[in-house]
N, C-alpha and C positions, 0 to 999 in steps of 0.2 A: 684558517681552516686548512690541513693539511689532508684532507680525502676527496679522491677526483668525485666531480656530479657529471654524468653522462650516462647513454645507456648503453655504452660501451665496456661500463665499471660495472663493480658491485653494487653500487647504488645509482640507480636512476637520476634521474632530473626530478621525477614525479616521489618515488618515495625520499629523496632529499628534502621537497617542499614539505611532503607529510611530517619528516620527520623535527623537520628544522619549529615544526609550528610546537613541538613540545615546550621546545627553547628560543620562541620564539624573542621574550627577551634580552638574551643573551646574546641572539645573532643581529640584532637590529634590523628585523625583517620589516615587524608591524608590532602596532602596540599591545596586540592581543593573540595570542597561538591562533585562535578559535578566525579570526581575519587571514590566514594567509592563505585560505582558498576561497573560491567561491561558494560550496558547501557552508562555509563559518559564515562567511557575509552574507550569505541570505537564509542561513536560522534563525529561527524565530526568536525575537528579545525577550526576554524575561520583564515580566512588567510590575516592577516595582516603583515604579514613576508613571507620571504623565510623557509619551513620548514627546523630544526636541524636533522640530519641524520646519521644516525651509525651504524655498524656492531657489534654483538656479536657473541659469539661461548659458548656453553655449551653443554653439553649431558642430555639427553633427559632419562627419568624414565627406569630402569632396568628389572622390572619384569617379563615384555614381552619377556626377553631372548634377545633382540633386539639390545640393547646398542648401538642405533644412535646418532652419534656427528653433531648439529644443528647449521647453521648458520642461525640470528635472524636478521632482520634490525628493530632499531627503530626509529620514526621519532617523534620529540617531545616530548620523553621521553615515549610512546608509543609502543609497539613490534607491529609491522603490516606484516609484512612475516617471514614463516618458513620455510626453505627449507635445502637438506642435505649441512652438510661443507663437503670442498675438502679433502681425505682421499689418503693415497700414495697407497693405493691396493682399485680400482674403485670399487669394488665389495660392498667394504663397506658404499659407497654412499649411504643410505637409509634414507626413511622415509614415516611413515604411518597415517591416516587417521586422528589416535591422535593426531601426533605430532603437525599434522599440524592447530587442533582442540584448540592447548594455544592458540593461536591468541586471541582465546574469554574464554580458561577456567582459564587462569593467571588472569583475572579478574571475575571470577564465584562470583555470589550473594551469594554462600555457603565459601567464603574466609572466613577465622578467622581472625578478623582485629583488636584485641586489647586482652590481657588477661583476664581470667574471673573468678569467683569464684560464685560457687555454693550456692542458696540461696534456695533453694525448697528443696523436697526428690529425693533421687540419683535415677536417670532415669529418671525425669519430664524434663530436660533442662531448668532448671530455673537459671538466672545466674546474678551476678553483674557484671560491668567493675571494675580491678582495675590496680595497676600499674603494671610491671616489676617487680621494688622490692620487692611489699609484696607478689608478687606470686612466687618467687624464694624465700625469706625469710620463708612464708608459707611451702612450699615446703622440704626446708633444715631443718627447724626444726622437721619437721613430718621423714625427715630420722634418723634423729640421735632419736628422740625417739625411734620409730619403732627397728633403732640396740640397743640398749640402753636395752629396752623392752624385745623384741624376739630374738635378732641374729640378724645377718645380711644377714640370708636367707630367712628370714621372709619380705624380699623387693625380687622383682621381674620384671624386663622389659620385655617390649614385644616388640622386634625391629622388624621393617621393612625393606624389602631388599630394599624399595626406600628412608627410611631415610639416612640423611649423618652424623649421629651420629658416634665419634670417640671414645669418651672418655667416655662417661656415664656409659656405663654396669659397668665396672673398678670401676668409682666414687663411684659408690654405693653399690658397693661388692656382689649385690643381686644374683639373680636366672635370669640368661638371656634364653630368650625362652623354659621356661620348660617345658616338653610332650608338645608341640606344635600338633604331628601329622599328620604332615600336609607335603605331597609331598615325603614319606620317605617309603610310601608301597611297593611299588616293588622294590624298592632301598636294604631295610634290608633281602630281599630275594635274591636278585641279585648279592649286592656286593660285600657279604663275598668270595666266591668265587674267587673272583679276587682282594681282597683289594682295590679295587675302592678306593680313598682319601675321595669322600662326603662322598660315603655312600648313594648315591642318586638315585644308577641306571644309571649314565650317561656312555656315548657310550664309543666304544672302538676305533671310527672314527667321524673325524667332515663328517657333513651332506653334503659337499661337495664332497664328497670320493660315494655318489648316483650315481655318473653320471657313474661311472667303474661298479655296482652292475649289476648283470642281472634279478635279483629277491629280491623285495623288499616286506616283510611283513610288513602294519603299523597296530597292534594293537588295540583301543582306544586309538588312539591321532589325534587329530584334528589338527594338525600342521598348517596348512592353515591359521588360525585363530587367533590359540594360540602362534604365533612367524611368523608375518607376512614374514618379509625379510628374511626369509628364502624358501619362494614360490618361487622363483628364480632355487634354488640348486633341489626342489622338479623337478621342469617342466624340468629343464636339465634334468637329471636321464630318465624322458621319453622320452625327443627326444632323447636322445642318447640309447633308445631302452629298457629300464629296462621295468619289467611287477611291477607294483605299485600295489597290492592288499591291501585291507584297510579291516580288520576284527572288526564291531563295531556295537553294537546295531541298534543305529539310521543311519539315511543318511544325515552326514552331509558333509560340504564343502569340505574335504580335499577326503572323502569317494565318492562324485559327482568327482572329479578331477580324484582320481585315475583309474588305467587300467580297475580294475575289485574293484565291492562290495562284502564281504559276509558277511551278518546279521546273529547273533550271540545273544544269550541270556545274558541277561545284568548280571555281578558278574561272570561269568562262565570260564573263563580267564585261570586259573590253569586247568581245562577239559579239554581247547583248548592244551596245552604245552605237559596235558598229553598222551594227545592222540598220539600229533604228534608224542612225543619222543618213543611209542609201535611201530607205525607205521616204523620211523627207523629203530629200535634196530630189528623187525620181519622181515627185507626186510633184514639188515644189511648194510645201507646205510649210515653206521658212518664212521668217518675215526680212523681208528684202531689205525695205527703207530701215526699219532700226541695222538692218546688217552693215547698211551704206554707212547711217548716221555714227555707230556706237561703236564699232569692232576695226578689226583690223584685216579683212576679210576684202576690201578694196585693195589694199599692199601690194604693191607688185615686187618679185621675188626671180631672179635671175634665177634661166633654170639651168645653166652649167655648173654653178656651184649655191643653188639653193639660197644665195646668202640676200635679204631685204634689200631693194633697192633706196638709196639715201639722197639728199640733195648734193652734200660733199665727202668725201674720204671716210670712212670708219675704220675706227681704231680699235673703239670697245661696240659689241654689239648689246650692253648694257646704255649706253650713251641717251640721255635724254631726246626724244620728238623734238622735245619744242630748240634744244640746241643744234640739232641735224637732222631736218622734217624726211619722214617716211615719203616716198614718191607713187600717187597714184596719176590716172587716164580722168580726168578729165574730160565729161561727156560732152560740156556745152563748148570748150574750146578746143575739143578735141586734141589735145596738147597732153605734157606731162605737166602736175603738179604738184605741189608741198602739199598734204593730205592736210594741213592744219591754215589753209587762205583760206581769207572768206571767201563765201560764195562757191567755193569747191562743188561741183556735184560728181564724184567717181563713181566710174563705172565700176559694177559688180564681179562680173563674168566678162574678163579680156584677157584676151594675148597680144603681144607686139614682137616686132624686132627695134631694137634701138642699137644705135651705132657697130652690127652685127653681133650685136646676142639678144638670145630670145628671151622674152620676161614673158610671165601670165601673175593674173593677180592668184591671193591666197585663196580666195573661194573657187578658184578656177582648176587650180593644184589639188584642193580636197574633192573638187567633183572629179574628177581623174585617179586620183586616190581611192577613194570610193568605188571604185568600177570592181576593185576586186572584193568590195566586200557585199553583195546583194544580200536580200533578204531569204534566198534561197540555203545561202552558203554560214549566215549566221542560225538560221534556224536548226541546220544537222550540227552546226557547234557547240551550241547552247541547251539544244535537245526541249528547244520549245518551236512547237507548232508552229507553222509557217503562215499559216491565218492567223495564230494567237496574236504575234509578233507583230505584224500590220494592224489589226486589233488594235491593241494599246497602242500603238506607234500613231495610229490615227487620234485616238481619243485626247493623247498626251498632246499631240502638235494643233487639233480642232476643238477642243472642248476644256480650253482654257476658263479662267486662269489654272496652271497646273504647276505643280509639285515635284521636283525629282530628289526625294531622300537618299544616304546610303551613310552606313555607320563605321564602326570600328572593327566587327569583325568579318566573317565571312571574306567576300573578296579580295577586301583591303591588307588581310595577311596571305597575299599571294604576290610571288616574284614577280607578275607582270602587273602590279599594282597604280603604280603611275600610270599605265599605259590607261587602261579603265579611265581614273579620273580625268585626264587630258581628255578623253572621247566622251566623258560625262559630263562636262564645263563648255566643250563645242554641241556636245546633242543641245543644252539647256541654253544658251545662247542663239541655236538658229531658232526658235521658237520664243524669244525676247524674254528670257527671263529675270535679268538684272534691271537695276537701277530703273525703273519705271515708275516706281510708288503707285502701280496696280496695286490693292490687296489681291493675296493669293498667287503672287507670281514667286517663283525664288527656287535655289538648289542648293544642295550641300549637306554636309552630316549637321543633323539638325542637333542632338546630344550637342557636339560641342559647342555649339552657337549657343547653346542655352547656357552655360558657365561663362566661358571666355568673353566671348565677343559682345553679345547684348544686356543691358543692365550694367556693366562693370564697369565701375568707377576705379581714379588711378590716384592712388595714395602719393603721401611723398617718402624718399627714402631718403634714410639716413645714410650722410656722409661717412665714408668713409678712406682713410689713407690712399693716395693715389696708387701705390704699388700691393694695395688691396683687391685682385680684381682673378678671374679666371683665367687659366691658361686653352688656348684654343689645342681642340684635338689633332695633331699630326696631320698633313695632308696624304701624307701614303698610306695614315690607317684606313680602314674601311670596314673595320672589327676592333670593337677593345680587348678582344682576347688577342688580336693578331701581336706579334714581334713590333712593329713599325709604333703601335699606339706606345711604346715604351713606358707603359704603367709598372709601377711596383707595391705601388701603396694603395691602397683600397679601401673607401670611406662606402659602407653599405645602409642603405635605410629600405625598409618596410617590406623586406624579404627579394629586396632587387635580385639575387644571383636566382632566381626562378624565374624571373617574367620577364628578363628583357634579352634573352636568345635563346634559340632553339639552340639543339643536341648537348642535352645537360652534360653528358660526358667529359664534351668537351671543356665546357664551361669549369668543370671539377675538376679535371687535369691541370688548367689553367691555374685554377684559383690556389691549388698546392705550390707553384713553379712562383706565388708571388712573395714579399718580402714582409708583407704585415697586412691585417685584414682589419677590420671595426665594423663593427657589427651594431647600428644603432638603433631599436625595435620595440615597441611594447609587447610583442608576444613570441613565445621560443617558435619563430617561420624557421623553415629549412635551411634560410640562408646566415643564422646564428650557428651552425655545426661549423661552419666553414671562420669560423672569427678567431683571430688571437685575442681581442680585448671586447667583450659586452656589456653597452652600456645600455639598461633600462630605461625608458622612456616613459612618460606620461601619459593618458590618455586624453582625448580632449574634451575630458570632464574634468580631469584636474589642472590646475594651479596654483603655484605655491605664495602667487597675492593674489587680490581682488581681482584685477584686471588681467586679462591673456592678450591674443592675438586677434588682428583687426582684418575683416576681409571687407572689399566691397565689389560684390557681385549679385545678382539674381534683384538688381533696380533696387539693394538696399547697401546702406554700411552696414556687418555684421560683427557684434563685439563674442569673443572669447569669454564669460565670465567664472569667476572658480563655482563648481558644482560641489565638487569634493577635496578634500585635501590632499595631495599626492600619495599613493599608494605605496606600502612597502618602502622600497629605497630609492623610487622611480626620478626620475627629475624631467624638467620641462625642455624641450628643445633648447630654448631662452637660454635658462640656468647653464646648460652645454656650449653653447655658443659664449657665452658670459667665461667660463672660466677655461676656457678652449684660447679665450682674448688675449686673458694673463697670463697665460704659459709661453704665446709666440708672441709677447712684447705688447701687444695692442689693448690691453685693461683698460686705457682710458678713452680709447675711442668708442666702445660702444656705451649707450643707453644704460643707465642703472638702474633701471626695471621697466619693467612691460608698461606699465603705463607712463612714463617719461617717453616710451617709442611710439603709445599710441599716440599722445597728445601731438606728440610732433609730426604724426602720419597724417594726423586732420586739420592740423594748425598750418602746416605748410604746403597744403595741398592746393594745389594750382587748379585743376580741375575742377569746372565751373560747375559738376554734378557732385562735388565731394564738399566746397570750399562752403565753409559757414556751419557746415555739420560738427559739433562739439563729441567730445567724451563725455561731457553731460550730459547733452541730448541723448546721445546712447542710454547714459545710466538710466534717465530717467523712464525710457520705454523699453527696458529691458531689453537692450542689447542690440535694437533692430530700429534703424532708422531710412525712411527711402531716401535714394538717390533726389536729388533737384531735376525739373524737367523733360522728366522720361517720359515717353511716346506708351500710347497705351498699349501697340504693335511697333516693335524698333526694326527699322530693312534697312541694309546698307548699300550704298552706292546711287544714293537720292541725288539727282538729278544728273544719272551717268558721269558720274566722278569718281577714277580712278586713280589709283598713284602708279600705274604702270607704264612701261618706259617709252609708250606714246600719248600715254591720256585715255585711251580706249580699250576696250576688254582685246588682250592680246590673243591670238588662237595660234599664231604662230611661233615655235621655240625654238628662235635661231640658235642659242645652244648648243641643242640636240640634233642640228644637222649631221652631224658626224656619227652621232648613233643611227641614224634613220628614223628621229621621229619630233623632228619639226611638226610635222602633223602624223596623230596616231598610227601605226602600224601596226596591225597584230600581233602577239606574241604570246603563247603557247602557258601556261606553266611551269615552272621548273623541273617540279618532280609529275604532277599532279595528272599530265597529259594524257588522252585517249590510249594515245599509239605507242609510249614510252615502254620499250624491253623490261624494264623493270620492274614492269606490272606482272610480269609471269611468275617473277617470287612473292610480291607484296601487290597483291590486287585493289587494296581499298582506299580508298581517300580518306585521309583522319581529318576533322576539325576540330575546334577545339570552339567550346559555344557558351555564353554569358549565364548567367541563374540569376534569378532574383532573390536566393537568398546570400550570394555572397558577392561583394566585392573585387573582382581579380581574385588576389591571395587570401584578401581580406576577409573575416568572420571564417573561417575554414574551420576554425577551434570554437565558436557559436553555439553552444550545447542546446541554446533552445530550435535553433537552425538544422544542426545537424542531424536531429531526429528526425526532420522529415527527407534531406539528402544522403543518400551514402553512393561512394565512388562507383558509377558504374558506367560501359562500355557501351553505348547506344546501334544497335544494330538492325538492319532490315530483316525481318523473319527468314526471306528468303537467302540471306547470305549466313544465317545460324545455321539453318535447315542444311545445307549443303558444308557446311564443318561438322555434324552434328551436334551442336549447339544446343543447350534451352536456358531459360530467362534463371538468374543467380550461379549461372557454375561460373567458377573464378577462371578468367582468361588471360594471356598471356600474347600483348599486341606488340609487337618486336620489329623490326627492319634490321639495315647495318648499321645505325648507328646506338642500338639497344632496343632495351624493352621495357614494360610493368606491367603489373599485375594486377586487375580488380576484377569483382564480379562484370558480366554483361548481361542485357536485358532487349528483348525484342520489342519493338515496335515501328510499325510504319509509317512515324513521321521522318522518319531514315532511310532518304533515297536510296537503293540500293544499289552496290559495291562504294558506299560509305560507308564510317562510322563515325559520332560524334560523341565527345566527352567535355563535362566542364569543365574549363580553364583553372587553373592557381592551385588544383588539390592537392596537400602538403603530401607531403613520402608516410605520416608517421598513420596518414589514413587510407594509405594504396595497403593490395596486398603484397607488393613489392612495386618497386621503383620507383621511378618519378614518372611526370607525363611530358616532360619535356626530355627525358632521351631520348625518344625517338623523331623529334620535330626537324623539320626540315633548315640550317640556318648558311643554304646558299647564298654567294654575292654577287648580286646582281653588279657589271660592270659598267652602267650607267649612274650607276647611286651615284659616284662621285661629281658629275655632272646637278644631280635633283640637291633642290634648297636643303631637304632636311637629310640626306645620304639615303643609302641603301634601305630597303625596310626589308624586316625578317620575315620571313614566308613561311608563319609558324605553320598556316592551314594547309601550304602546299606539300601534302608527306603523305607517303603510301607505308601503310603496311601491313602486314598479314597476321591473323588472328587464329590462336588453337587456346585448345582447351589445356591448363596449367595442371 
């Protein structure tokens, strides 16, 4: 095909699909003209027969935290119902407004129905059809230049948590998800503490464990929205009597639901923790003895150079306790001890001099600490009532068992991210929240604990070649757009160049300056303009065998089954990764089909919640089999056991002595701050806030979805009123680092001199721009210090708002 498809040509992307369905078997799209849009696939059949009719089972996109297993009927080759499959714990029966939404988005006029290759300048979407083979041929030989060339770090993927890629990152040796920063803010503040496995903040109880709490703080997390079936475990909790306060800027859904609201200045988060934590330690509403028995709050800590006092010499301040014991005081022998003798009782609250330097223990350092931050001074920060504050500060620490929620977006995309969770992992610790096996006790972003951490079972993986494996990110990068990450090659899934950094500009200038792009996607996202080679992908209803891909999560194994037959030209992740093999040498190392990988994912599973569970057993319960042994309510760190580098919940980050924040310090917002100059041109806070009807980027193209959203600029009345503003005139929200264009719309669940917009909205449904040129994508200079790096501070951005 020698005519470009873009909407930069004379022919569209959209009238090339019309057009191609005339010919449609001439071009190898689909087997029928009348099938290459979603218009053809859900016209009515002519009924000259009895229709053919069948059941499928597959699981339904992960993002959402949600992880529902789908049964599909198709009649004539057709998916026409979605509804939940039968699950052996009822509860898991779910399904949401999306799911139900493939009916028509399995066939979206945005599907990628044939491979493409780039004919225009990167970012126009100018493209040609071409085959399979020269787009995998293309493709493999731009790798092995590229290693050849630069290294083999010099490639880089950008996976998606809803891709079913196996093998790729491995194939290509490259740089998998470098400084992403995305979802790991209050996680690298949070989880040292506790050796959390992500790293992501996730709870120390699944969200079921609500309904035992009597006091539930949720933070900025819109749960309601952002992991629907979980609304369930939420509403129990309050019939069963919990008080539900939801602490967050705006008034959204989960904030209407709960007991009580209390509005809150947006970025302020670390204020809120710190306050509380004064508010305890002055009342002395801690619990002492678990603080003795479980933490590291006894430590005594040289105060000339901050650094943990040890029994011998340190070398690493990663070093195990038990190989070079922490040193506490000793009540009963008034002596120094190895914090880990029997019999130990240390003192709480001490200071000493030892052979002329002064030590104080850690609790002794955070109530001095502490002095600058009263309930006075968090209350004007946070812009919540100074009675409120004490309020809840009281309830959370006396009217246990209680709760401290907080999610993914809201604070968490703010430059002083860490800092929040570190003060949010010490607030929920002095008041014994860990390891107890209390029902109702526990902290953390509940969302991910409900995927990751509880229910999920560990497969086994397929071997692969030693010199198969990823390259680690640069230590001087701190950006994958920066010079140092030495990227050239770019492997993109499920519209990555949108959602994982602020100031799209940048990110586009970038993605022009690189050497080859890939573009791997089931629907034309934004981040397919930007590709020299697109290859269509699957949904995960189709499969081109019986058998897909194996998850084990949410207390069950979940089988992939084919629903439908691959679409158009689409192919399965698998298939990709399969002949992706045999181009860089490796065809016999992987698996010859999906189910030789499942068989071996359950046959060789070690995992005493996995092992014994067949591919049959799947089959024969369609697709969903529960894990072995699961707890009805799963809490981690059952009988205070930690893997952290003294055995007990750490509060102290040797570390981050050198940044100043061994123990929390406040810090400000980047952009976001009260007092910042900057607000004289750009006065409003932007966030950027979760929907229930889409996924991130995800469903954005949803035709049955997007009737009921369209892009719009959420504003306080009172901040329209004084632009002269009213609800539909199309605006134009700008800073230095760009702009775009949608309608805006008044309402006062929008703190004022905010505005909020929902996150992933493609360009081709703004009235100009993207929403991420104007985000904030400062670098914070402690990232490199935090487990998961720097996080992007999408929410931290000012800018000013006129009428377009």
């Amino acid at each position: 095909m020698s005519e470009a498809i873009g909407s930069q040509s004379g022919l569209t992307r959209r009238s090339f699909i019309k057009a191609v369905g005339v010919a449609a078997g001439a071009l190898g799209l689909a087997g029928a003209a009348g099938m290459t849009t979603a218009d053809g696939w859900l016209a009515p059949t002519e009924a000259h027969a009895a229709p053919e009719e069948h059941c499928g089972y597959t699981f339904h996109y992960r993002h959402c935290q949600c992880n529902c297993h789908l049964k599909c009927t198709v009649r004539d080759g057709r998916m026409v119902l979605i509804e939940p499959n039968d699950w052996p714990d009822k509860r898991n029966e779910t399904i949401c407004l999306k799911g139900i939404s493939e009916i028509q988005h399995t066939y979206s006029e945005e599907r990628l129905q044939v491979p493409l290759k780039r004919v225009g300048e990167r970012g126009a979407g100018e493209f040609v059809e071409i085959t399979w083979d020269e787009a995998l041929d293309t493709i493999a030989d731009k790798v092995k230049e590229t290693q050849e060339k630069y290294g083999v770090g010099a490639i880089a993927i950008q996976t998606a948590v809803d891709s079913l890629t196996t093998f790729l990152p491995q194939l290509l040796k490259g740089q998998e998800k470098p400084h992403r920063g995305i979802d790991i803010g209050m996680g690298n503040g949070f989880s040292p503490a506790l050796a959390e496995s992500g790293q992501q903040g996730a709870s120390s109880n699944e969200v079921t464990d609500w309904k035992n709490a009597k006091t539930i703080l949720n933070v900025g997390c819109n749960m309601l929205e952002t992991c629907m079936v979980t609304a369930r475990y939420f509403f129990e909790a309050k019939e069963a009597g919990a008080e539900i306060i939801t602490l967050d800027p705006n008034f959204c859904t989960t904030a209407e639901k709960s007991s009580r609201w209390v509005p809150m200045v947006a970025g302020t988060d670390p204020a809120l923790y710190l306050g509380m934590i004064s508010i305890i330690l002055d009342n002395e509403w801690y619990n002492a003895p678990y603080l003795k028995a479980n933490t590291s709050m006894p430590f005594l800590v040289k105060r000339s150079d901050r650094s943990l006092l040890r029994k011998g010499p340190v070398d690493d301040v990663k070093q195990a306790g038990s190989d070079n014991p922490f040193m506490v005081w000793d009540e009963g022998a008034g002596a120094l001890a190895a914090y880990n003798e029997a019999d130990v009782d240390p003192v709480l609250d001490f200071e000493t001099s030892i052979n002329g330097e002064e030590y104080a223990t850690v609790f002794k350092l955070l109530k001095e600490n502490q002095s600058q931050y009263p309930s006075s001074w968090a209350a004007e920060t946070t812009g919540i009532d100074e009675s409120v504050l004490i309020e809840i500060t009281d309830k959370y620490a006396n009217n246990g068992p209680s709760i401290l929620s907080f999610g993914f977006g809201g604070g968490e995309k703010f430059y002083n991210a860490d800092v929040a969770g570190h003060a949010a992992v010490l607030l929920a610790t002095l008041v014994g929240s860990f390891g107890t096996d209390i029902p109702g006790w526990g902290a953390g972003a509940y969302v991910n604990a409900y995927q990751k951490i509880f229910g999920a079972g560990k497969l086994a993986s397929w071997p692969l070649p030693s010199e198969c494996k990823t390259a680690p990110a640069p230590k001087a990068s701190v950006d994958y757009r920066d010079e140092e990450s030495g990227i050239r090659f770019m492997w993109v899934q499920n519209g990555a160049f949108q959602q994982i950094a602020g100031n799209q500009n940048r990110t586009n200038e970038w993605a022009k300056s690189l050497d080859f792009v890939v573009v791997q996607d089931i629907w034309h996202t934004p981040s397919v303009d930007w590709a020299d080679i697109v290859l269509p992908v699957c949904s995960h209803f189709e499969v081109d065998e019986e058998i897909g891909f194996l998850r084990a999560l949410r207390g069950h194994v979940l089988l992939q089954q084919k629903v439908l037959d691959p679409l158009f030209e689409s192919k399965t992740d698998f298939w990709i990764d399969r002949e992706m093999a045999k181009r860089l040498g490796y065809g016999d190392a992987l698996p010859k089909s999906q189910e030789e990988l499942a068989r071996f994912q359950l046959d060789k599973a070690t995992d005493k919640a996995v092992a014994g569970i067949t591919l049959d057993d799947l089959l024969a319960n369609n697709g969903v089999v529960a894990l072995k042994n699961q707890p009805d309510i799963a809490r981690s760190y059952s009988g205070q056991t930690y893997k952290t580098t003294s055995g007990k919940i750490d509060l102290y980050y040797e570390n981050l002595v050198s940044y100043g924040q061994a123990l929390p310090q406040y810090e400000a917002p980047n952009e976001a701050y009260e007092d910042n100059p900057l607000r004289d041109e750009y006065p409003l806070v932007m966030t950027q806030r979760r929907s229930k009807y889409f996924i991130h980027q995800n469903f954005m193209d949803a035709t049955w979805l997007r009737q009921h959203y369209e892009p719009t600029l959420e504003m306080n009345p009172s901040d329209m009123a004084a632009r002269g503003l009213e609800s539909g005139d199309v605006v134009e929200a700008f800073n230095d680092r760009g702009s775009f264009q949608c309608a805006c719309v008044a309402t006062e669940a929008v703190r004022p001199g905010t505005a909020a917009i929902v996150e992933g909205i493609w360009d081709k449904y703004m009235d100009a721009g993207n929403v991420q040129n104007v985000t904030n994508d400062a670098v914070n200079p402690r990232g490199k210090a935090l487990a998961k790096g720097r996080v992007t501070p999408f929410n931290d951005t000012l800018i000013e708002v006129k009428k377009a």
